[in-house]
Backbone as CSV, one residue per row, in Angstrom:
resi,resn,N_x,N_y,N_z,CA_x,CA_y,CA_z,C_x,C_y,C_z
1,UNK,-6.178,-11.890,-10.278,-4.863,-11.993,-9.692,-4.568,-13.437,-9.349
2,UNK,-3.014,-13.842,-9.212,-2.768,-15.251,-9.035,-2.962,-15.486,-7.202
3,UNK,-3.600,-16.545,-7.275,-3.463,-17.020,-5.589,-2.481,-18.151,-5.416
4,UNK,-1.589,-18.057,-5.692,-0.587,-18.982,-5.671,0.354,-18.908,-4.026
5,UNK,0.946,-19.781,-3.908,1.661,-19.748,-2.297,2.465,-18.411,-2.376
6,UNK,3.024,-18.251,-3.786,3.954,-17.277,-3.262,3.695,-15.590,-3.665
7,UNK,2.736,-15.888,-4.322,1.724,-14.430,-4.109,0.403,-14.267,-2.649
8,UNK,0.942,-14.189,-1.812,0.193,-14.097,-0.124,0.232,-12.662,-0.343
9,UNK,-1.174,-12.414,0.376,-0.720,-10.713,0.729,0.014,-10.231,1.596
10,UNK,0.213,-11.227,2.567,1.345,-11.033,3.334,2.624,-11.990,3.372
11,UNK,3.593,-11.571,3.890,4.862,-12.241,3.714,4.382,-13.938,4.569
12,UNK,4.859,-15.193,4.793,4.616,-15.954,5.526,4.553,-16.240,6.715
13,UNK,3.872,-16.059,7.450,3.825,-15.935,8.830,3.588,-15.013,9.683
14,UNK,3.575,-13.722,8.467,2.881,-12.066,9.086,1.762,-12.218,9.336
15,UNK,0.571,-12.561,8.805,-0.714,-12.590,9.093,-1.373,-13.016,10.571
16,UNK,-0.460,-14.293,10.879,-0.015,-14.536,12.142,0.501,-13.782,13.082
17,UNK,1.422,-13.527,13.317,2.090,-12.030,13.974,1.534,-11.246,13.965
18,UNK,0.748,-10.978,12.851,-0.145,-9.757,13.351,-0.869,-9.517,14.151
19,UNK,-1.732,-10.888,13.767,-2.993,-11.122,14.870,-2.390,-11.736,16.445
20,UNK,-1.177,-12.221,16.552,-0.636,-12.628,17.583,-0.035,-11.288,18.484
21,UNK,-0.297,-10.216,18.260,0.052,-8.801,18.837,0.687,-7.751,17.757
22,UNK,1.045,-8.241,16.653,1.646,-7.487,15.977,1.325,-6.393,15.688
23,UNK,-0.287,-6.142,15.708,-0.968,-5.069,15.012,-0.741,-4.190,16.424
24,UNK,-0.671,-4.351,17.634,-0.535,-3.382,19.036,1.170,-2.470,18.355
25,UNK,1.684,-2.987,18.178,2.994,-2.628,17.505,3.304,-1.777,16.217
26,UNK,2.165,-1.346,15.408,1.951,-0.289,14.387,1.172,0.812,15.012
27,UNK,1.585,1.945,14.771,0.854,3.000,15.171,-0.593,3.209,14.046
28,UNK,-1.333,4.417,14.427,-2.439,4.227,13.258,-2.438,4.601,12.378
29,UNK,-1.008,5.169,11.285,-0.915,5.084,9.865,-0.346,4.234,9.928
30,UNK,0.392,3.551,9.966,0.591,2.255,9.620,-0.287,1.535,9.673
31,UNK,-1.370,0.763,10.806,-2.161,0.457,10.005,-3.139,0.473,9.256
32,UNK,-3.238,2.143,9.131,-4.106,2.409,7.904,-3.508,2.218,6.461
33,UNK,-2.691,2.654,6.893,-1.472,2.176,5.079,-1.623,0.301,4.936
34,UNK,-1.668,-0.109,5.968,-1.895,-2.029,5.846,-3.184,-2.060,5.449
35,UNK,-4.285,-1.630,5.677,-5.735,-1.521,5.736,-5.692,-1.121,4.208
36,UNK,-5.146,-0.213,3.589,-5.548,0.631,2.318,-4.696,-0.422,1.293
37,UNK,-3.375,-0.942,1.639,-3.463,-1.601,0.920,-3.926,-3.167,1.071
38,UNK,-4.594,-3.722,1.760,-4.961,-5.242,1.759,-6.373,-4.630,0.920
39,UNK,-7.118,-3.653,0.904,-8.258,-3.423,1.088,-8.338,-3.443,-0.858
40,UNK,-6.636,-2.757,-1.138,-7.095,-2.498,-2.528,-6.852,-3.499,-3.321
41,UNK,-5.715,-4.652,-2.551,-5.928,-6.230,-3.352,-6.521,-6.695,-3.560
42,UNK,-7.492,-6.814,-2.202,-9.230,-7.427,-2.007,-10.406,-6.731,-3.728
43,UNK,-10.070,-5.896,-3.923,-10.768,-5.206,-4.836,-10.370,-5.343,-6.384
44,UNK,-8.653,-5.445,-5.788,-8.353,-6.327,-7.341,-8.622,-7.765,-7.497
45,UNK,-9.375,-8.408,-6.871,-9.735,-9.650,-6.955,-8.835,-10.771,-6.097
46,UNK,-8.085,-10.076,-4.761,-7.109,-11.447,-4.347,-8.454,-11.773,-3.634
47,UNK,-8.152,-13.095,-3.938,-8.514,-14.475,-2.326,-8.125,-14.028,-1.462
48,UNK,-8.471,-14.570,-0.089,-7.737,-14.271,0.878,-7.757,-15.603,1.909
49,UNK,-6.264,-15.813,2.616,-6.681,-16.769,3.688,-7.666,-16.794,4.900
50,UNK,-7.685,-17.032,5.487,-8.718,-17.068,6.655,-7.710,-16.057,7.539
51,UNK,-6.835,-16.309,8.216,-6.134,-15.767,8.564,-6.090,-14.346,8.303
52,UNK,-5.558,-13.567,6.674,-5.728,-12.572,6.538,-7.040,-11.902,6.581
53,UNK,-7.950,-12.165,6.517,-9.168,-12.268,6.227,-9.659,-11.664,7.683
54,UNK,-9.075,-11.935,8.877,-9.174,-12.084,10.464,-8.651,-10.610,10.662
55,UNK,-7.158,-10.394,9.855,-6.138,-9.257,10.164,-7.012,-8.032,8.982
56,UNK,-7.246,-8.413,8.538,-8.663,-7.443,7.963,-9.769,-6.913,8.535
57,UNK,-10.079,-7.756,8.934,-11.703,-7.294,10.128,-11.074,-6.470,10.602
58,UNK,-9.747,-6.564,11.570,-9.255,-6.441,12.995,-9.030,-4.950,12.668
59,UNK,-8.302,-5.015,11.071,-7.801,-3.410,10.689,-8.955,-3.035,10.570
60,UNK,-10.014,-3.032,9.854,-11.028,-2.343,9.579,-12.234,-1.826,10.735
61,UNK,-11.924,-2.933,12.390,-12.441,-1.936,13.400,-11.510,-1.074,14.141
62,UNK,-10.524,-1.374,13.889,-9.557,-0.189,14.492,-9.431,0.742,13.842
63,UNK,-10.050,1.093,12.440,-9.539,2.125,11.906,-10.736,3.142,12.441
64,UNK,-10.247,4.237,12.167,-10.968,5.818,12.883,-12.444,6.005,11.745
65,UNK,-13.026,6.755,12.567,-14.369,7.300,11.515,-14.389,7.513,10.168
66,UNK,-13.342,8.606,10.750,-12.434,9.581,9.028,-12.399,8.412,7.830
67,UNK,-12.076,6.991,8.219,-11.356,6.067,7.068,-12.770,5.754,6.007
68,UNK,-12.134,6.221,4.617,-13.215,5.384,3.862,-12.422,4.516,2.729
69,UNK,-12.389,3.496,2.562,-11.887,2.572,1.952,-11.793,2.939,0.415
70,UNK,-13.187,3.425,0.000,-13.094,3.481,-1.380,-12.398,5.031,-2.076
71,UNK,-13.192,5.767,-0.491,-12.116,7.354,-0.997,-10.853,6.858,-1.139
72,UNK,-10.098,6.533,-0.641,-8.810,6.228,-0.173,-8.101,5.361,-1.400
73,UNK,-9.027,4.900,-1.852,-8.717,3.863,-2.980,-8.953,5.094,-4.683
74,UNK,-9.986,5.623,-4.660,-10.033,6.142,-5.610,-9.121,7.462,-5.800
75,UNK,-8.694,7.895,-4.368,-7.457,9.157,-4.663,-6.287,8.768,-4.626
76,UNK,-5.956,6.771,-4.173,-4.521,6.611,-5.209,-4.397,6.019,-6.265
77,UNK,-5.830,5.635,-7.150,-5.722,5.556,-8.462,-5.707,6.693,-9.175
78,UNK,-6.181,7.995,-8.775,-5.780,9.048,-9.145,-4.805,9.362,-8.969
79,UNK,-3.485,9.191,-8.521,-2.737,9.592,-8.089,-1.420,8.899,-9.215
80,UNK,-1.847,7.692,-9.004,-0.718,6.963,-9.956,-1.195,7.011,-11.203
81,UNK,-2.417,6.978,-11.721,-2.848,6.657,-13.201,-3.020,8.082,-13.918
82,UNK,-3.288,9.352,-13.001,-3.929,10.999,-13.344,-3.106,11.375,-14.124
83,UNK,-3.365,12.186,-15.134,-2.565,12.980,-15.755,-1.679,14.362,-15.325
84,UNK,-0.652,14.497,-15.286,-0.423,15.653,-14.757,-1.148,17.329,-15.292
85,UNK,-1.663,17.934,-14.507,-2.262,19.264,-14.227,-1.484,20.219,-15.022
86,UNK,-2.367,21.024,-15.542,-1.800,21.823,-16.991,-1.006,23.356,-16.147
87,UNK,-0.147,23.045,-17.080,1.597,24.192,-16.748,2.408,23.262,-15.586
88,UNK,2.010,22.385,-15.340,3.203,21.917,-14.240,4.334,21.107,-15.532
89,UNK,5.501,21.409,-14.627,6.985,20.843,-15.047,7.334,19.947,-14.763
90,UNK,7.684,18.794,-16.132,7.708,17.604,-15.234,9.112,17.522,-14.533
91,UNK,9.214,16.233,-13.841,10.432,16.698,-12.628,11.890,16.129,-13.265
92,UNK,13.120,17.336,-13.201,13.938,17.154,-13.403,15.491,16.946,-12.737
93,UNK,15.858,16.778,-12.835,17.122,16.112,-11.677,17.929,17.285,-11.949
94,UNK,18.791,18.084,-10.092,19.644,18.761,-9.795,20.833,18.782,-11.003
95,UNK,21.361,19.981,-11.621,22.941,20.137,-12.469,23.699,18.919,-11.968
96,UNK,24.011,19.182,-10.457,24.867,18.322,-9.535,24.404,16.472,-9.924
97,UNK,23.340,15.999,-9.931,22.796,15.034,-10.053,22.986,14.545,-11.822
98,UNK,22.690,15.667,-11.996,22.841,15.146,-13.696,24.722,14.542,-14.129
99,UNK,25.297,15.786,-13.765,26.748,15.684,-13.487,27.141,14.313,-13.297
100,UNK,26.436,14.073,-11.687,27.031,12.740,-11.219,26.768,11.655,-11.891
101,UNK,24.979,11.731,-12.891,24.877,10.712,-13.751,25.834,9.936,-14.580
102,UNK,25.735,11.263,-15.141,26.967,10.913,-16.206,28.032,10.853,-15.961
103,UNK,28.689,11.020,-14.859,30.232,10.627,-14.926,30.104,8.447,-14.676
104,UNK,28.977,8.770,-13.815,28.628,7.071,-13.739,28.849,6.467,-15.025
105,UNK,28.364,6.789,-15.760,27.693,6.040,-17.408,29.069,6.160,-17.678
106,UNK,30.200,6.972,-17.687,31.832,7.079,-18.523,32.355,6.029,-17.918
Protein backbone atom coordinates (compact mmCIF):
# COMPACT_ATOMS: atom_id res chain seq x y z
CA UNK A 1 0.00 0.00 0.00
CA UNK A 2 1.09 3.71 -0.67
CA UNK A 3 2.34 5.69 2.50
CA UNK A 4 2.07 8.83 1.02
CA UNK A 5 0.74 12.13 3.10
CA UNK A 6 -2.44 11.76 1.65
CA UNK A 7 -3.10 8.14 2.14
CA UNK A 8 -3.02 8.44 6.42
CA UNK A 9 -5.19 6.03 8.01
CA UNK A 10 -6.63 8.63 9.52
CA UNK A 11 -7.95 11.92 8.31
CA UNK A 12 -5.23 14.78 9.56
CA UNK A 13 -5.27 15.51 12.87
CA UNK A 14 -7.69 12.55 14.00
CA UNK A 15 -5.05 10.45 15.35
CA UNK A 16 -4.47 13.32 17.59
CA UNK A 17 -7.99 13.88 18.76
CA UNK A 18 -8.25 10.70 19.38
CA UNK A 19 -5.66 10.22 21.70
CA UNK A 20 -6.40 13.81 23.03
CA UNK A 21 -9.96 12.36 24.42
CA UNK A 22 -11.51 11.50 21.37
CA UNK A 23 -11.59 7.85 21.85
CA UNK A 24 -13.78 8.64 25.57
CA UNK A 25 -16.32 9.96 22.88
CA UNK A 26 -16.97 6.58 20.78
CA UNK A 27 -18.94 4.08 22.37
CA UNK A 28 -17.53 0.34 22.09
CA UNK A 29 -18.61 -0.48 18.53
CA UNK A 30 -17.34 2.22 17.33
CA UNK A 31 -14.30 1.64 18.52
CA UNK A 32 -14.26 -1.71 17.64
CA UNK A 33 -15.28 -0.88 14.00
CA UNK A 34 -11.91 1.77 14.30
CA UNK A 35 -9.90 -1.19 15.78
CA UNK A 36 -11.13 -3.73 12.89
CA UNK A 37 -10.50 -1.47 10.50
CA UNK A 38 -6.90 0.13 11.36
CA UNK A 39 -6.14 -3.50 12.30
CA UNK A 40 -7.01 -4.69 8.68
CA UNK A 41 -4.75 -1.88 6.96
CA UNK A 42 -1.98 -2.84 9.33
CA UNK A 43 -2.29 -6.37 7.66
CA UNK A 44 -2.54 -5.00 4.28
CA UNK A 45 0.81 -3.70 4.73
CA UNK A 46 0.15 0.21 5.82
CA UNK A 47 3.03 1.94 7.80
CA UNK A 48 1.89 3.57 10.43
CA UNK A 49 2.71 6.94 12.23
CA UNK A 50 3.74 6.90 15.69
CA UNK A 51 0.84 8.57 16.58
CA UNK A 52 -1.55 6.06 15.01
CA UNK A 53 0.41 3.42 16.13
CA UNK A 54 -0.39 4.94 20.01
CA UNK A 55 -4.40 5.10 18.92
CA UNK A 56 -3.88 1.41 18.16
CA UNK A 57 -2.44 0.10 21.35
CA UNK A 58 -5.07 2.32 23.10
CA UNK A 59 -7.94 0.52 20.84
CA UNK A 60 -6.57 -2.76 21.25
CA UNK A 61 -6.60 -2.50 25.34
CA UNK A 62 -9.91 -1.22 25.43
CA UNK A 63 -11.29 -3.66 23.38
CA UNK A 64 -13.39 -6.56 25.33
CA UNK A 65 -12.19 -10.32 25.63
CA UNK A 66 -14.76 -11.41 22.92
CA UNK A 67 -12.43 -9.23 20.24
CA UNK A 68 -10.25 -11.30 17.96
CA UNK A 69 -8.62 -9.38 15.32
CA UNK A 70 -8.04 -12.05 12.89
CA UNK A 71 -11.68 -13.67 13.38
CA UNK A 72 -13.01 -10.41 12.67
CA UNK A 73 -10.81 -9.95 9.76
CA UNK A 74 -11.33 -13.29 8.20
CA UNK A 75 -15.39 -13.07 8.45
CA UNK A 76 -15.18 -9.70 6.46
CA UNK A 77 -13.12 -11.11 3.83
CA UNK A 78 -15.65 -13.60 3.70
CA UNK A 79 -18.13 -11.48 3.54
CA UNK A 80 -17.08 -9.19 0.69
CA UNK A 81 -15.01 -11.69 -1.46
CA UNK A 82 -17.65 -15.20 -0.58
CA UNK A 83 -19.64 -16.45 -3.04
CA UNK A 84 -23.18 -16.30 -2.62
CA UNK A 85 -24.89 -19.60 -0.92
CA UNK A 86 -26.71 -21.96 -3.27
CA UNK A 87 -30.68 -21.06 -4.07
CA UNK A 88 -30.32 -17.57 -2.73
CA UNK A 89 -31.72 -14.65 -5.10
CA UNK A 90 -29.66 -12.21 -6.00
CA UNK A 91 -31.07 -8.79 -4.82
CA UNK A 92 -33.48 -7.00 -6.85
CA UNK A 93 -34.93 -3.53 -6.68
CA UNK A 94 -38.83 -2.76 -5.61
CA UNK A 95 -41.51 -2.43 -9.15
CA UNK A 96 -41.78 1.15 -7.49
CA UNK A 97 -37.89 1.61 -7.59
CA UNK A 98 -37.43 0.16 -10.90
CA UNK A 99 -40.31 2.55 -12.18
CA UNK A 100 -38.58 5.46 -10.63
CA UNK A 101 -35.29 4.30 -12.35
CA UNK A 102 -36.36 4.63 -15.38
CA UNK A 103 -38.37 7.52 -15.55
CA UNK A 104 -34.83 9.12 -14.32
CA UNK A 105 -32.89 7.72 -17.42
CA UNK A 106 -36.09 9.43 -19.93
Amino acid sequence: MSDSEGDALFAPGKARWLLDGGLETLDAGERQMLLVMAELAVLHGRSLSPEEEEVIARLRSDATGDYDAKDVTKKVTKLVKGKPKRGTKPFTLPADLRRLKKAKKK
